[in-house]
C-alpha positions in Angstrom: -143.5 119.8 -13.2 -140.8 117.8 -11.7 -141.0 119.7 -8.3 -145.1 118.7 -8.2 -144.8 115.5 -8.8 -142.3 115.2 -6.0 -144.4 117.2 -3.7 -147.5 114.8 -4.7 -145.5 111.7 -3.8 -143.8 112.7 -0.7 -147.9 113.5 0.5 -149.5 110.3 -0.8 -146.2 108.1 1.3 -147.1 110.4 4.3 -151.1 110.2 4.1 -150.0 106.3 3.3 -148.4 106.3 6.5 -150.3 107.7 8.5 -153.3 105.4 7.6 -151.0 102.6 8.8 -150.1 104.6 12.4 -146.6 105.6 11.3 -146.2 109.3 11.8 -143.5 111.1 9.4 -140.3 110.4 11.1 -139.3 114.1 9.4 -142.1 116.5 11.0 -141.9 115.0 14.1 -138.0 116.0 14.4 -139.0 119.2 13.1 -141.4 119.1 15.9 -138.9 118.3 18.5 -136.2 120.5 17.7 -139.3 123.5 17.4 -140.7 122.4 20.6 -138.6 120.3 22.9 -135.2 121.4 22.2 -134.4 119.9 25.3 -135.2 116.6 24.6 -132.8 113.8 22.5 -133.9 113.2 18.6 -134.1 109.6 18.6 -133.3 107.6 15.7 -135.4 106.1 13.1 -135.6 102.7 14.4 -136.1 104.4 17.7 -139.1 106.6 16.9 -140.7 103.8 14.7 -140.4 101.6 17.5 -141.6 103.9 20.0 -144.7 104.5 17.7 -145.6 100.8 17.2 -145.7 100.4 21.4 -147.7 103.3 21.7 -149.9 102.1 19.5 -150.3 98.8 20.1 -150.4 98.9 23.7 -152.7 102.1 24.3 -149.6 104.2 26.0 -150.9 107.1 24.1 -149.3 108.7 20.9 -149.0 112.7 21.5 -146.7 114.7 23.7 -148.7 117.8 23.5 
């Protein structure tokens, strides 16, 4: 019971946060390290800043 309500909240933060712009910082370092090995993992503060410029001034928001 314990391991669905975990799994329930962690989706409703992430759907939360997506509804606001802000991907999940965790998947997209998955997604990085998957795809773009090559490229640095920035940090939090880094990514969410990153996200708030591209979204807020039309820069675009997806690699691929």
């Amino acid at each position: 019971m314990n391991k669905t309500l975990s799994l329930f909240w962690h989706r409703l933060v992430q759907t939360a946060r997506l509804s606001c712009g802000i991907p999940d910082y965790d998947v997209y370092v998955a997604h990085l390290r998957t795809h773009h090995p090559e490229r640095k993992v920035p940090s939090y503060a880094e990514f969410f800043r990153e996200r708030q410029t591209a979204r807020y001034k039309g820069t675009g928001g997806r690699c691929c």
